[in-house]
C-alpha positions as CSV (number, residue, x, y, z in Angstrom):
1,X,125.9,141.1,103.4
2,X,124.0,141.9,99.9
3,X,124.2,143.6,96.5
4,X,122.8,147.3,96.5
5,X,122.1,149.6,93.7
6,X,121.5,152.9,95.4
7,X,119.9,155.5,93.2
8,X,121.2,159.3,94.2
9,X,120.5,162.7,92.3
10,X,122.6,165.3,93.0
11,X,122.7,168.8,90.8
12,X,119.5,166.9,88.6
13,X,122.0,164.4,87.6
14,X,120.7,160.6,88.3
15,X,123.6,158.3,89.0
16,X,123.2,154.2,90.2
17,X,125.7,153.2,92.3
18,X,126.3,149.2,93.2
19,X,127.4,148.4,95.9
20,X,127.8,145.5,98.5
21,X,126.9,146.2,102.3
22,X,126.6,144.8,105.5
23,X,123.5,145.5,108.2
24,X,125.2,146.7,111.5
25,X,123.6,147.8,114.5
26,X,125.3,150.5,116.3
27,X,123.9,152.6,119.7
28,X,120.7,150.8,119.2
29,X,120.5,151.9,115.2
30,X,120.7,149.7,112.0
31,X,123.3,151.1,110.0
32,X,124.6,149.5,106.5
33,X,128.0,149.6,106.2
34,X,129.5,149.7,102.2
35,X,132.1,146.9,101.9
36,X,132.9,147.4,98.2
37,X,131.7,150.1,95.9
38,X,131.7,149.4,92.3
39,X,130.2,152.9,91.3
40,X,128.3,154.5,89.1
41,X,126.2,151.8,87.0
42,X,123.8,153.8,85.0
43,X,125.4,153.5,81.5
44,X,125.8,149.7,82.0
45,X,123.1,147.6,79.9
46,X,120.3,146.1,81.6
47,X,121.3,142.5,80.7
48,X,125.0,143.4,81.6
49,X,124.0,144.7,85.0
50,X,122.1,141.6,85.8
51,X,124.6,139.2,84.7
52,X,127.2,141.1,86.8
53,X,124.9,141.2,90.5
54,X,124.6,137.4,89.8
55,X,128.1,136.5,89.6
56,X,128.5,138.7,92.8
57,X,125.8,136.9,94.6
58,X,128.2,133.3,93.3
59,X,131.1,134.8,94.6
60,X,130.2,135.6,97.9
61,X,127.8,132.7,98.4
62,X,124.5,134.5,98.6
63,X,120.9,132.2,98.2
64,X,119.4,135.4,96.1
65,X,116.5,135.3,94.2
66,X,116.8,132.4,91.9
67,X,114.3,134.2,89.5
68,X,116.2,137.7,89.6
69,X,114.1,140.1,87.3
70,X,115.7,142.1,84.6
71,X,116.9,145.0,86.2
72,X,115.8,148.4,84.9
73,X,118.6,151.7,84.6
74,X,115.2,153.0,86.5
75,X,115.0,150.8,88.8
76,X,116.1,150.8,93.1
77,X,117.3,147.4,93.8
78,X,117.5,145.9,97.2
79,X,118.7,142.2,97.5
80,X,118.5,140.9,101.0
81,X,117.8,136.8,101.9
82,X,115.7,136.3,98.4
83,X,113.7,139.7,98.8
84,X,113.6,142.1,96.1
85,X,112.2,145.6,97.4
């Protein structure tokens, strides 16, 4: 299980959703399955965004980067076991 922000354009409109998610394997295929969806985080302030992936990370007991960057409205962000992609 780990934080996601997804990044998606659809009609030229760029919208950041965070989500949580699980790795499954099914028929031999990794899969990630969305567990909660907090939605669309592109308006949110850099700072807030941050602060509010690090209390997720508390809540569910995630080890996740103790040195978690600031997190640009730009930005893909993949947490999975203290890797930032």
């Amino acid at each position: 299980m780990f934080v996601r922000l997804l990044k998606v354009t659809k009609d030229d409109q760029a919208y950041d959703y965070l989500k949580i998610v699980e790795s499954v394997r099914e028929h031999g295929k990794t899969k990630q399955l969305t567990l909660l969806n907090f939605g669309n985080v592109k308006n949110w302030p850099p700072e807030k965004l941050k602060q509010f992936i690090e209390k997720l990370n508390e809540f569910f007991h995630l080890d996740l980067l103790p040195h978690l960057r600031a997190v640009e409205a730009d930005d893909e962000v993949e947490m999975h076991a203290a890797l930032l992609y």
